[in-house]
N, CA, C and O atoms as a DFTB+ gen file, in Angstrom:
376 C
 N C O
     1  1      55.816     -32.241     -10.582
     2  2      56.221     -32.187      -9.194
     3  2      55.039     -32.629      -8.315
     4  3      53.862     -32.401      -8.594
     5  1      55.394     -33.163      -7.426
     6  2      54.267     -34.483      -6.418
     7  2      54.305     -32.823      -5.624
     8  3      54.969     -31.841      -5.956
     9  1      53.153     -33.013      -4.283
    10  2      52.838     -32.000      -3.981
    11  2      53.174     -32.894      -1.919
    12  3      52.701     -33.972      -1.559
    13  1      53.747     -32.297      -1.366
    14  2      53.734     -32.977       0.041
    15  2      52.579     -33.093       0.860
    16  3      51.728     -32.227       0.658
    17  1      52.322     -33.965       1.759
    18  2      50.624     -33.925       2.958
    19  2      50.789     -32.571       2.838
    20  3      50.163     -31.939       1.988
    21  1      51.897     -31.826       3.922
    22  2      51.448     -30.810       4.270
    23  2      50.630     -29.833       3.319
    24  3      49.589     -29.281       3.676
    25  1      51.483     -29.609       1.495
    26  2      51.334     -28.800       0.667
    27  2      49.581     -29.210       0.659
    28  3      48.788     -28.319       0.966
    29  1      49.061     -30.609       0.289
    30  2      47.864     -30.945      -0.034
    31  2      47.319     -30.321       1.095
    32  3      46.904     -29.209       0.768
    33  1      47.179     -30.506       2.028
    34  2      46.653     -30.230       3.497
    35  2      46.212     -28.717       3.088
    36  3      45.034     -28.402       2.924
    37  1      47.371     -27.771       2.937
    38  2      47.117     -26.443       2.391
    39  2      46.048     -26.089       1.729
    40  3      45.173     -25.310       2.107
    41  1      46.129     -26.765       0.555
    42  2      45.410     -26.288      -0.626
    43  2      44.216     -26.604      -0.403
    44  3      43.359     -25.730      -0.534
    45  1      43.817     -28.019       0.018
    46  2      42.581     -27.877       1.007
    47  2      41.767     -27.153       1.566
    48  3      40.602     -26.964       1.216
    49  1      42.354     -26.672       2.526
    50  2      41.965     -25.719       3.378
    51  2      41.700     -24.557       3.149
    52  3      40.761     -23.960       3.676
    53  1      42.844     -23.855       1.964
    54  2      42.038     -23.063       1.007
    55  2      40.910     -23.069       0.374
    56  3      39.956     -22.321       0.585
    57  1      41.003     -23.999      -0.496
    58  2      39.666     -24.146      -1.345
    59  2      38.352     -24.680      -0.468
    60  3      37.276     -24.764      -1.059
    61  1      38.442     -25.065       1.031
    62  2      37.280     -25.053       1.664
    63  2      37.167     -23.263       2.277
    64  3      36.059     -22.957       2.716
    65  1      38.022     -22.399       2.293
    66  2      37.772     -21.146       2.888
    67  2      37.248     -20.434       1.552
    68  3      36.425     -19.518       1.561
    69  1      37.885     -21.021       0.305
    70  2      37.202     -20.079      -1.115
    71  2      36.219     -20.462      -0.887
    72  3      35.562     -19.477      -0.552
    73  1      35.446     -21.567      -0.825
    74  2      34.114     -21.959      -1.330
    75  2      33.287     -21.546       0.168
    76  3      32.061     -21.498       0.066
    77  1      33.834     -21.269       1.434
    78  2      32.619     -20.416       2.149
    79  2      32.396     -19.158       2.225
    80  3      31.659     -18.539       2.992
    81  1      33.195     -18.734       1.235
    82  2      32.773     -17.192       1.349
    83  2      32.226     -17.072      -0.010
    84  3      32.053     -15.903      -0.356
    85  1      31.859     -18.109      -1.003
    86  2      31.743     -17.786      -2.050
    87  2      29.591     -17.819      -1.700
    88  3      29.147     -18.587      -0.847
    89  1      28.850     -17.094      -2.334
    90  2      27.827     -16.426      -2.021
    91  2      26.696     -17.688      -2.138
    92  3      26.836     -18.167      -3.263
    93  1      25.716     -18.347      -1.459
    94  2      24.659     -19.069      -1.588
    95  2      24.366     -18.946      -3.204
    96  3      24.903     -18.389      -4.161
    97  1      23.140     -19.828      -2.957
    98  2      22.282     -19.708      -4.785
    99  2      21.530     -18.366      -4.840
   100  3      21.028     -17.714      -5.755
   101  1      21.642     -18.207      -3.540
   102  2      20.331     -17.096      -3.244
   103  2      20.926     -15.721      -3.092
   104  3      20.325     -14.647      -3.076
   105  1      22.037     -15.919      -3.000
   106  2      23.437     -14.556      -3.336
   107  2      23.753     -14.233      -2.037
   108  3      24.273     -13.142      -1.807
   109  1      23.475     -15.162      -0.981
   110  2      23.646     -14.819       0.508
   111  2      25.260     -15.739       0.593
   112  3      25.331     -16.852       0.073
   113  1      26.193     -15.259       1.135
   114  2      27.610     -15.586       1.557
   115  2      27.654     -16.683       2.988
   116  3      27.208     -16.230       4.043
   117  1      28.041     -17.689       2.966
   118  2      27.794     -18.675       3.457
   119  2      28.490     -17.959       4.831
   120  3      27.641     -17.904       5.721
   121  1      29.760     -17.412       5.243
   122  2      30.262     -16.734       5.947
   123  2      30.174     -15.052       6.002
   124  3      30.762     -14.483       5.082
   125  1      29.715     -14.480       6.673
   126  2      29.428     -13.125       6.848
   127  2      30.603     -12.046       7.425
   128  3      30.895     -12.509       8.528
   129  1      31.140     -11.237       7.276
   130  2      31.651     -10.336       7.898
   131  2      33.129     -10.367       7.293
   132  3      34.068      -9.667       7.673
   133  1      33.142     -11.187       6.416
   134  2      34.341     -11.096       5.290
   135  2      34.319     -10.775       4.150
   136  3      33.802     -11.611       3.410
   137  1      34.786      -9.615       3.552
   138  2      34.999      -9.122       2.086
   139  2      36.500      -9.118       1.297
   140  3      37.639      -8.828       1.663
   141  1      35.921      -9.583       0.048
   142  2      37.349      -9.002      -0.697
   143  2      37.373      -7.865      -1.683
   144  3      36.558      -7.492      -2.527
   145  1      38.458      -7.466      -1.348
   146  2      38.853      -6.272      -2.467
   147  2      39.331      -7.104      -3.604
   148  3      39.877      -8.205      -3.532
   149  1      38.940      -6.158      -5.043
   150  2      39.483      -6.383      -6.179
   151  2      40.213      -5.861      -7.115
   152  3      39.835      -4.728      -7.414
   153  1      41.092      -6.232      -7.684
   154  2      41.424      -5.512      -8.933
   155  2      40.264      -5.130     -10.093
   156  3      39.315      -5.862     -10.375
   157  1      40.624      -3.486     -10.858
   158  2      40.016      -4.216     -12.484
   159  2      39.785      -5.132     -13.002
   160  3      38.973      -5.193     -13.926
   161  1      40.579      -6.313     -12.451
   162  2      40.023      -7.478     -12.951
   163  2      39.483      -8.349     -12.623
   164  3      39.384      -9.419     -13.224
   165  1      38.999      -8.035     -11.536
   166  2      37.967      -8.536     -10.803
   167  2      38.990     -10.254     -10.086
   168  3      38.546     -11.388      -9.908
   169  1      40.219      -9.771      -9.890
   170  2      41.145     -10.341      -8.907
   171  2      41.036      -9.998      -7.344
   172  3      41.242      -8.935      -6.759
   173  1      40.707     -11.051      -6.944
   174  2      41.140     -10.678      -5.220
   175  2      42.731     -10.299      -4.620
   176  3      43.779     -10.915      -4.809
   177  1      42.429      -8.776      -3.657
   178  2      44.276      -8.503      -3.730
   179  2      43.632      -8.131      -2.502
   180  3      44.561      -7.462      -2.050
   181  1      42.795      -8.065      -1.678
   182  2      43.169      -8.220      -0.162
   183  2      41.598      -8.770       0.015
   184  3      40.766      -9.125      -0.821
   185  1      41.546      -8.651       2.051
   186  2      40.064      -9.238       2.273
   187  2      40.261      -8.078       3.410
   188  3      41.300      -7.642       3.906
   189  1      38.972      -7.755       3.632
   190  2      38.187      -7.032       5.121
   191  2      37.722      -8.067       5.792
   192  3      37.016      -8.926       5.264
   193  1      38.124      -8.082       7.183
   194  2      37.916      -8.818       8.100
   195  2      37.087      -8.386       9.641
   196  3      37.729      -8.239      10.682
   197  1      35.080      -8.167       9.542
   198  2      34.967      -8.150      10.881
   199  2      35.455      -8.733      11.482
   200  3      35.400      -9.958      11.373
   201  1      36.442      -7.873      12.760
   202  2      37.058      -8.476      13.832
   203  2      35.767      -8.768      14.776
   204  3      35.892      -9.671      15.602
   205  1      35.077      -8.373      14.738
   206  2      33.991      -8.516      15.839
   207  2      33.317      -9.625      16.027
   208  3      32.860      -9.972      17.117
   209  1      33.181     -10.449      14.634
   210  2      33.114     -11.556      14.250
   211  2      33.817     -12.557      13.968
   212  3      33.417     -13.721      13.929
   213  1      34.917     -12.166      13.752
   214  2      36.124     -13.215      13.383
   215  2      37.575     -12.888      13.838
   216  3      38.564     -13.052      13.123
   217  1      37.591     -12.371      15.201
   218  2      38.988     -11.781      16.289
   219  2      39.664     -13.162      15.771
   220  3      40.538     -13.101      14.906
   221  1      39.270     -14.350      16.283
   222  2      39.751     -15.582      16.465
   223  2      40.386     -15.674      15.011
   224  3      41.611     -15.548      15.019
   225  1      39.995     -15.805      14.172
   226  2      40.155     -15.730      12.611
   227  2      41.694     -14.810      11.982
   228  3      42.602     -15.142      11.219
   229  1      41.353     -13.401      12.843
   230  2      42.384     -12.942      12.818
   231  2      43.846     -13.007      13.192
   232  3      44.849     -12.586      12.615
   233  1      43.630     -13.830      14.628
   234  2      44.692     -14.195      15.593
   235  2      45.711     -15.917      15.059
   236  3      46.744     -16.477      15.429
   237  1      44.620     -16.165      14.023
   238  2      45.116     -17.463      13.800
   239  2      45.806     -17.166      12.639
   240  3      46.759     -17.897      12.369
   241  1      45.514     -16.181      11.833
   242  2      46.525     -15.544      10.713
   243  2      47.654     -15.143      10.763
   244  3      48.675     -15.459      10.152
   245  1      47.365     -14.180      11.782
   246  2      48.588     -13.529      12.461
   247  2      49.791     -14.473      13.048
   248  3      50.955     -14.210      12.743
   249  1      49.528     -15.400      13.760
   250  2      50.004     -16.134      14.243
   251  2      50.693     -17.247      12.862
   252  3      51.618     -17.867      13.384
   253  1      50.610     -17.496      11.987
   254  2      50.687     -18.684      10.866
   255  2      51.818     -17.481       9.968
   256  3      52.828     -18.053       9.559
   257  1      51.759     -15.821       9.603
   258  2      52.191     -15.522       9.104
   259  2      53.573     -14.707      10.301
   260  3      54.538     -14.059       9.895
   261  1      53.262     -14.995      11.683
   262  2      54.652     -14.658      12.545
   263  2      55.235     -15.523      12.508
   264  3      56.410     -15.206      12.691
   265  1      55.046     -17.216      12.274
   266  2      55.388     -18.445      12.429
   267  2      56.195     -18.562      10.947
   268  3      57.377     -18.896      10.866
   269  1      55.480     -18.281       9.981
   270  2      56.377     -17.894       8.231
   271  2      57.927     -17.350       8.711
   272  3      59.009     -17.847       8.399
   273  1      57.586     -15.810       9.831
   274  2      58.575     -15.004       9.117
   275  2      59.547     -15.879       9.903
   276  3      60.549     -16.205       9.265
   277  1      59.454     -16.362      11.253
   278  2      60.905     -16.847      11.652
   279  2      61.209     -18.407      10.930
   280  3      62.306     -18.831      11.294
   281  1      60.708     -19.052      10.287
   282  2      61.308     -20.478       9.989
   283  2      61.912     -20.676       9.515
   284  3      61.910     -21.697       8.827
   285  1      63.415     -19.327       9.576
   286  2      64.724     -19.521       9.189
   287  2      65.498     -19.380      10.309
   288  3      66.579     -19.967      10.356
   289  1      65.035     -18.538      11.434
   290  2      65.987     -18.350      12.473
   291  2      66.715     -19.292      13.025
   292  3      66.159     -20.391      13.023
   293  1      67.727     -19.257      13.483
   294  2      68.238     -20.655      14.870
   295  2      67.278     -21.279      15.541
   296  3      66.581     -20.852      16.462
   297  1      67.281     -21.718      15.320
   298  2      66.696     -23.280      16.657
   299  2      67.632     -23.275      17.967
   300  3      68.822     -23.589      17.992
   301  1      66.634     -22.743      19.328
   302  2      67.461     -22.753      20.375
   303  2      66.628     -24.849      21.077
   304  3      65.431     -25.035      20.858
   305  1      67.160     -25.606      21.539
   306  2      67.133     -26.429      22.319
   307  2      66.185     -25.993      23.208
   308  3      66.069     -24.845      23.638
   309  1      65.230     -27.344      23.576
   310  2      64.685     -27.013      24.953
   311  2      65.080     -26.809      26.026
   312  3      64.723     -25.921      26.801
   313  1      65.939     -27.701      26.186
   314  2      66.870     -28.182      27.415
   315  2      67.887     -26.565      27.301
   316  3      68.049     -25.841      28.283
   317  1      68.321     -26.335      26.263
   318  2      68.619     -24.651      26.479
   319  2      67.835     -23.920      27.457
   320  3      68.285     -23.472      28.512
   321  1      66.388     -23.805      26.965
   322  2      65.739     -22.819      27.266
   323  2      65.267     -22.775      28.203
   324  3      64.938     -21.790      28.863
   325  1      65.116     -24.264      28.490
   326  2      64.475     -24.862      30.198
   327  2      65.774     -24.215      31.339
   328  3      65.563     -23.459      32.287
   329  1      66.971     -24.712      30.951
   330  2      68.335     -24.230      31.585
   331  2      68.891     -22.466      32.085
   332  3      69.577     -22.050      33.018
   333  1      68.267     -21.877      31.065
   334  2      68.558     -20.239      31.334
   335  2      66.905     -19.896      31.870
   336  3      66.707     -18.881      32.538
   337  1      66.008     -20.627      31.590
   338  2      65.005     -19.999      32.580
   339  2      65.030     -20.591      34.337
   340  3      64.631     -20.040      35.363
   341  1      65.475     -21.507      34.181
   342  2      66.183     -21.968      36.030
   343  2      66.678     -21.032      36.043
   344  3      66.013     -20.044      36.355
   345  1      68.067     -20.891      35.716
   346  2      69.049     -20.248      36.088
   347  2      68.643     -18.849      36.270
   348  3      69.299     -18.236      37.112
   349  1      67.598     -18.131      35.597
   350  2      67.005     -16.976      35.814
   351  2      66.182     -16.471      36.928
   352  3      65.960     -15.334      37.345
   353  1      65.687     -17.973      37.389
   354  2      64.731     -17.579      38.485
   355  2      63.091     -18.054      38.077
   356  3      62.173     -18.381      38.829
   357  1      63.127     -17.971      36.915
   358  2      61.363     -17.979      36.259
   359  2      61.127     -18.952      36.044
   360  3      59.992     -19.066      35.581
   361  1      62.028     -20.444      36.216
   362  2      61.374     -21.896      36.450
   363  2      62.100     -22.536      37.477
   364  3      63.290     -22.516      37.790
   365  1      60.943     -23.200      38.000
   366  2      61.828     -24.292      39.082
   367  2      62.416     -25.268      38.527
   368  3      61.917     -25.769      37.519
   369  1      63.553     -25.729      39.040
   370  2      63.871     -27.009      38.672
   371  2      63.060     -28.169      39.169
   372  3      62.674     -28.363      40.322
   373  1      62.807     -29.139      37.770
   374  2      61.998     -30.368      38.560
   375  2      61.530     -31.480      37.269
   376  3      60.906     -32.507      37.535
């Protein structure tokens, strides 16, 4: 199975986020304020995330996995949405 841009695009982007958290020569972590938890088997099954350091980091997750859960819902039209927000009051027409 061929893999799509987008899928490649993905995996990418992963394996550039594995390899900055993965630790210098010198055992220093190229990115700071991110940890992972492990299994017994020394599997990653979650990460700790300074927010203090990486809010932005967080918000862009959040956002990619709210964007997952609806990309089954209906599709409303713009021209819908532009139309009941006139009609509401909360856009001008123009």
């Amino acid at each position: 199975m061929t893999k799509s841009f987008d899928q490649r695009k993905i995996v990418a982007a992963t394996e550039g986020r594995r390899r900055l958290a993965e630790p210098l020569p010198g055992g220093k972590p190229i990115i700071t304020g991110i940890q992972y938890v492990t299994d017994e088997n020394g599997r990653k099954v979650a990460v700790q995330i300074d927010l203090k350091k990486h809010r932005e980091l967080w918000e862009d997750i959040q956002d990619v996995l709210m964007s997952q859960s609806r990309r089954h819902e209906k599709r409303i039209p713009l021209d819908k949405v532009k139309a009941g927000l006139v009609k509401s009051g909360k856009l001008q027409r123009g």
